[in-house]
PyMOL Python script that loads the backbone (N, CA, C, O; Angstrom):
from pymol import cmd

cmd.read_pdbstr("""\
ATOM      1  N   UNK A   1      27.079  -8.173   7.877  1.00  0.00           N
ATOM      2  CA  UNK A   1      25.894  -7.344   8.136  1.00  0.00           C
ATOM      3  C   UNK A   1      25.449  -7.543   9.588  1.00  0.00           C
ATOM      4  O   UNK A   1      25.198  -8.670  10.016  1.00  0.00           O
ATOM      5  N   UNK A   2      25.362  -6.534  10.278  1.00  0.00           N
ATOM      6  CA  UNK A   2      24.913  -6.603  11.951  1.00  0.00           C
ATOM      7  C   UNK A   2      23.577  -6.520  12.032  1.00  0.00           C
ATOM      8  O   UNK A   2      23.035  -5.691  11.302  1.00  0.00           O
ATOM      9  N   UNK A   3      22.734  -7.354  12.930  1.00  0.00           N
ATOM     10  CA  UNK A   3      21.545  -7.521  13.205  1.00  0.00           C
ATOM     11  C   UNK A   3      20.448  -6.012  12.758  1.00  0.00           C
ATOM     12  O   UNK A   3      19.430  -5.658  12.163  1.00  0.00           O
ATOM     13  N   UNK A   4      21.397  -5.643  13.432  1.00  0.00           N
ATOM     14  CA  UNK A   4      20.867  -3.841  13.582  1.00  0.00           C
ATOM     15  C   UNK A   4      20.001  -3.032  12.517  1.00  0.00           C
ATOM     16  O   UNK A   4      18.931  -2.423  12.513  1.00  0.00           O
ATOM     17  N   UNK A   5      21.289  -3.423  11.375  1.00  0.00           N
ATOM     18  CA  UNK A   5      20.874  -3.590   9.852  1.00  0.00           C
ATOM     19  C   UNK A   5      19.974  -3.633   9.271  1.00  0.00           C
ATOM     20  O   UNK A   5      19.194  -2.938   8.620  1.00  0.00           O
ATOM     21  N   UNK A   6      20.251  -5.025   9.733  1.00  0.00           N
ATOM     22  CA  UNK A   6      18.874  -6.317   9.190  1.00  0.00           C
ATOM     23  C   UNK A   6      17.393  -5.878   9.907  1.00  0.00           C
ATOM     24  O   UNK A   6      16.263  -6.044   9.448  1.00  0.00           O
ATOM     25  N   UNK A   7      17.655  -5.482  10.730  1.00  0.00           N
ATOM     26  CA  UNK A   7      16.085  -4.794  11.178  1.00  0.00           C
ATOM     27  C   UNK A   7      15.568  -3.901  10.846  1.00  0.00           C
ATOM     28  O   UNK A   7      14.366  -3.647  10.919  1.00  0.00           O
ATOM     29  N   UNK A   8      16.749  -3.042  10.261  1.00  0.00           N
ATOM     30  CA  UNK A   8      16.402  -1.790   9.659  1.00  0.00           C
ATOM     31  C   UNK A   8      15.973  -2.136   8.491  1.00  0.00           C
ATOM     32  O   UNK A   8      15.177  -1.366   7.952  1.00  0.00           O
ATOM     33  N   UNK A   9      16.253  -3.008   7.990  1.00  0.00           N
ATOM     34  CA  UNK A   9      15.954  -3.298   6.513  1.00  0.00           C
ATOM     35  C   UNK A   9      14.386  -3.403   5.892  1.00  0.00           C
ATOM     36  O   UNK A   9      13.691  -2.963   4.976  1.00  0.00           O
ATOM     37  N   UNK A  10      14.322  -4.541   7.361  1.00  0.00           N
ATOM     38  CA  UNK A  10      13.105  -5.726   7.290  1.00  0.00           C
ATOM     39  C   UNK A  10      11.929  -4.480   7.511  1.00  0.00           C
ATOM     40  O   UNK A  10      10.959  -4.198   6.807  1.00  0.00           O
ATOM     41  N   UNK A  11      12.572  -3.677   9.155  1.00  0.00           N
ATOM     42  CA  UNK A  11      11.302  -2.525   9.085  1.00  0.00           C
ATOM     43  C   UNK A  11      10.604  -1.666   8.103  1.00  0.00           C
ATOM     44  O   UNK A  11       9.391  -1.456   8.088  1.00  0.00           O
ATOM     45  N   UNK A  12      11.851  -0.991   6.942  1.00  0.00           N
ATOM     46  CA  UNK A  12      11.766  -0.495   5.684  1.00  0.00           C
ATOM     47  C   UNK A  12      11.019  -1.310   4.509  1.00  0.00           C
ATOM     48  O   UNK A  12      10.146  -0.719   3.874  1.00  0.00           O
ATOM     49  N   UNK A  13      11.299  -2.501   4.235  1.00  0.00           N
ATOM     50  CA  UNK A  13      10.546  -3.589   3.399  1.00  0.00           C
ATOM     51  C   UNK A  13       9.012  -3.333   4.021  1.00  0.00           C
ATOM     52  O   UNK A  13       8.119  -2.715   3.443  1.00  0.00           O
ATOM     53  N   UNK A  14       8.911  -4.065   5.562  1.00  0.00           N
ATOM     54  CA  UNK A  14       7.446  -3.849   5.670  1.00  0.00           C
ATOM     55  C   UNK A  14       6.815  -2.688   5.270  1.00  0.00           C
ATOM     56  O   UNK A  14       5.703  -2.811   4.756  1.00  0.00           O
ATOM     57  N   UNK A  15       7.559  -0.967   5.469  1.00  0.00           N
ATOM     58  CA  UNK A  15       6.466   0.290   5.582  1.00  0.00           C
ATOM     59  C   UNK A  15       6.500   0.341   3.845  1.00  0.00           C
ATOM     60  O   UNK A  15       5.767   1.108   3.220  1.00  0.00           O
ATOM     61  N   UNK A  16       7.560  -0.690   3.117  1.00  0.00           N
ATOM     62  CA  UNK A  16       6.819  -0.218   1.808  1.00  0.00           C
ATOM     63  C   UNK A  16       6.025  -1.074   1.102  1.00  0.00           C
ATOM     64  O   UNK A  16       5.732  -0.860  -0.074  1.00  0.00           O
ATOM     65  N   UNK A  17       5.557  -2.270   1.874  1.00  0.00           N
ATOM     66  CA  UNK A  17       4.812  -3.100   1.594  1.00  0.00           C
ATOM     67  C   UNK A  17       3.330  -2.905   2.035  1.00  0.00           C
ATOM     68  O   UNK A  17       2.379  -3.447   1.472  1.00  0.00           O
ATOM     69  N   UNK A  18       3.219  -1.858   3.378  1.00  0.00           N
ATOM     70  CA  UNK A  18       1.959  -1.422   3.926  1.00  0.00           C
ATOM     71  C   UNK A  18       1.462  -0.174   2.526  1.00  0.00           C
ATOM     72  O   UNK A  18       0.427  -0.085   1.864  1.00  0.00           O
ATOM     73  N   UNK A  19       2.902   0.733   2.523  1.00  0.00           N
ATOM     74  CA  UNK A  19       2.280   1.927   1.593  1.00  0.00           C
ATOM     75  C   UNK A  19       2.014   1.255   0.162  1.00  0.00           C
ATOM     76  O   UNK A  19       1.132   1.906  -0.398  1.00  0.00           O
ATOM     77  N   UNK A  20       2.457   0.186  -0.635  1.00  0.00           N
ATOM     78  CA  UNK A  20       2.127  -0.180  -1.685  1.00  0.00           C
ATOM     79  C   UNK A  20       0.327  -0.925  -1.558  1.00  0.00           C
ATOM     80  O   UNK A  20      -0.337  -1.302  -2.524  1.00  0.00           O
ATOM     81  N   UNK A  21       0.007  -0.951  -0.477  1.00  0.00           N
ATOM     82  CA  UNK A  21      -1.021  -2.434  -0.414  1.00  0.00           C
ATOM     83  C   UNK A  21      -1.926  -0.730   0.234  1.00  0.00           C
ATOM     84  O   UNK A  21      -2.837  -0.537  -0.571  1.00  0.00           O
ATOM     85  N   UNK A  22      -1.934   0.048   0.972  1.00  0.00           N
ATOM     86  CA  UNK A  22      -2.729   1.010   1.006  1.00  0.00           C
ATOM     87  C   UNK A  22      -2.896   1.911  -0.481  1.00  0.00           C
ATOM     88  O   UNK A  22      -4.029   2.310  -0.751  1.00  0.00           O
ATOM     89  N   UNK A  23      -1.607   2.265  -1.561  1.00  0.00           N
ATOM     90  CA  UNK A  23      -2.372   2.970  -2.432  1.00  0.00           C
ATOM     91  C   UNK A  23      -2.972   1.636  -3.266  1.00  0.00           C
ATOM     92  O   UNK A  23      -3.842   2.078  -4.018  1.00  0.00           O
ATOM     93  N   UNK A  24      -2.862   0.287  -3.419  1.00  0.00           N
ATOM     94  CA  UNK A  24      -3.591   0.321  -4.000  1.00  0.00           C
ATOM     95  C   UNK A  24      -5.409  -0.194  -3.404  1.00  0.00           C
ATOM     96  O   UNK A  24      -6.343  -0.329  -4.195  1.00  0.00           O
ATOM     97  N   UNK A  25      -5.472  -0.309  -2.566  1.00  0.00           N
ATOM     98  CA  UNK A  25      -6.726  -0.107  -1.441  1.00  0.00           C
ATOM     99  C   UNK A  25      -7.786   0.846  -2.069  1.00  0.00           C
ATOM    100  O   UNK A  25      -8.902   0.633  -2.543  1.00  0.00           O
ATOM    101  N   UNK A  26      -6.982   2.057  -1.892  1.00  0.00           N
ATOM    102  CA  UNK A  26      -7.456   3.335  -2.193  1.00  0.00           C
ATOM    103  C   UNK A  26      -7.343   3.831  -3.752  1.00  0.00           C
ATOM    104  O   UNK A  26      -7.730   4.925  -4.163  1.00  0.00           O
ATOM    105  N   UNK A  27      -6.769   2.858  -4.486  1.00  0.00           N
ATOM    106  CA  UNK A  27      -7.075   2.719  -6.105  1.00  0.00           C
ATOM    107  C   UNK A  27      -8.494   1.870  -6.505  1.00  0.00           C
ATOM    108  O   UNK A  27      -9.355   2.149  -7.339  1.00  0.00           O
ATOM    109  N   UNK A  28      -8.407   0.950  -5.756  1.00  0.00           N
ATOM    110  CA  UNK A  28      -9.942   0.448  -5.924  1.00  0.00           C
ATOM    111  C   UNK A  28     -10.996   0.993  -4.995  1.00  0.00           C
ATOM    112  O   UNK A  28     -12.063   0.389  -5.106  1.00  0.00           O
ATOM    113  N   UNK A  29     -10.992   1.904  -4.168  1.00  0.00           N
ATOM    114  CA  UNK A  29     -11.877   2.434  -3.394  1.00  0.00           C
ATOM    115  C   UNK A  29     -12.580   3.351  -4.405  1.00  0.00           C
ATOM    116  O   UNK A  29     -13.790   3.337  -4.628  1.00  0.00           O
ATOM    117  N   UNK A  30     -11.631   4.187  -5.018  1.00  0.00           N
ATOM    118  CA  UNK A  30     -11.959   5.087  -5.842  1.00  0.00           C
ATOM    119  C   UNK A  30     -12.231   4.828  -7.279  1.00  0.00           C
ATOM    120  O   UNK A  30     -12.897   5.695  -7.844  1.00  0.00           O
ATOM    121  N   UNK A  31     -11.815   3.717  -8.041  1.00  0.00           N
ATOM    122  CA  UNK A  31     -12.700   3.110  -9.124  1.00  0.00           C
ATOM    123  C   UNK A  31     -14.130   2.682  -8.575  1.00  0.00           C
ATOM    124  O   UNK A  31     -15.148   3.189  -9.046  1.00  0.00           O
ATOM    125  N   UNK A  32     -14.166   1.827  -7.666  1.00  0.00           N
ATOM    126  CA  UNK A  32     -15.797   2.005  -7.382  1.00  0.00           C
ATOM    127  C   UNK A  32     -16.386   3.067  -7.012  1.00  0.00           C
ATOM    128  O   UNK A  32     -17.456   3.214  -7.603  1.00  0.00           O
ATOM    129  N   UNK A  33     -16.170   3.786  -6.362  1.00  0.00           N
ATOM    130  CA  UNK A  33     -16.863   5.335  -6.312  1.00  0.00           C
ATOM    131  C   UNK A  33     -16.869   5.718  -7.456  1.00  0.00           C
ATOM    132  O   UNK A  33     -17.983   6.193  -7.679  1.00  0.00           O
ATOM    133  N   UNK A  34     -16.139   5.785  -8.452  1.00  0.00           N
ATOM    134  CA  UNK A  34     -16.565   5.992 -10.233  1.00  0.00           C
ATOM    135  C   UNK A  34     -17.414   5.245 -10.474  1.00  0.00           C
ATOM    136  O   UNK A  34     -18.435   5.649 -11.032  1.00  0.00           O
ATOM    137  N   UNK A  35     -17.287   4.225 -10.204  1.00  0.00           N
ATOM    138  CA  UNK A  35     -18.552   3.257 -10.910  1.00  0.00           C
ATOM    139  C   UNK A  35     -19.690   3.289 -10.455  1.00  0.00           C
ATOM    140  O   UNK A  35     -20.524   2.669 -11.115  1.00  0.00           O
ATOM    141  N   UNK A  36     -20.164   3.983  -9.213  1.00  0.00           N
ATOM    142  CA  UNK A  36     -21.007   4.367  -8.453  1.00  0.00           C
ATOM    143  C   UNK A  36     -21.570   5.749  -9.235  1.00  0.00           C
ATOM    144  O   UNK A  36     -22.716   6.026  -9.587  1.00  0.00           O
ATOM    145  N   UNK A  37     -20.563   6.357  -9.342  1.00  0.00           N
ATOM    146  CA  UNK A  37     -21.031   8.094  -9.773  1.00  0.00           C
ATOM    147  C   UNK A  37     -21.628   7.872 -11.587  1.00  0.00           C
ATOM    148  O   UNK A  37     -22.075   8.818 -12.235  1.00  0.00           O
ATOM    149  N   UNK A  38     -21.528   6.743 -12.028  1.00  0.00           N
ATOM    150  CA  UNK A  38     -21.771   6.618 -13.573  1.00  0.00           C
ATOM    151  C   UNK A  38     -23.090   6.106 -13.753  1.00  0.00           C
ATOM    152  O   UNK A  38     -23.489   5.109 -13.151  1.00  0.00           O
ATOM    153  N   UNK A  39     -23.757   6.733 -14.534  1.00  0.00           N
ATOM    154  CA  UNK A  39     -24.991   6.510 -14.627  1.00  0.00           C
ATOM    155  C   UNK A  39     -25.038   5.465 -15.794  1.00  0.00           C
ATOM    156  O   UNK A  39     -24.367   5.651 -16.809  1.00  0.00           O
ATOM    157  N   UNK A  40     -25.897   4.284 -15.629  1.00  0.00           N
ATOM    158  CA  UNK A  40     -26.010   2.913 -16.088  1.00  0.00           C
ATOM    159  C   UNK A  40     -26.605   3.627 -17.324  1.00  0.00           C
ATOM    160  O   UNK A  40     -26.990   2.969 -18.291  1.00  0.00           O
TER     161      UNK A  40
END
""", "prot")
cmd.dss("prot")
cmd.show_as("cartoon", "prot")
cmd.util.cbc("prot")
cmd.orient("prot")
């Protein structure tokens, strides 16, 4: 395996480690805005 690769890899791992950790960000952003919009 050539370096080249391996960077490509590592870069790919990180952008799906940013997009997994942003939807779920924005999974709890939006349960509290439900829990906000619900009347006690």
């Amino acid at each position: 395996m050539t370096t080249e690769s391996r960077k490509r890899l590592q870069i790919n791992l990180n952008l799906l480690k940013l997009k997994l950790e942003y939807k779920a960000n924005n999974t709890n952003d939006t349960n509290k805005a439900n829990e906000k919009e619900k009347p006690k």
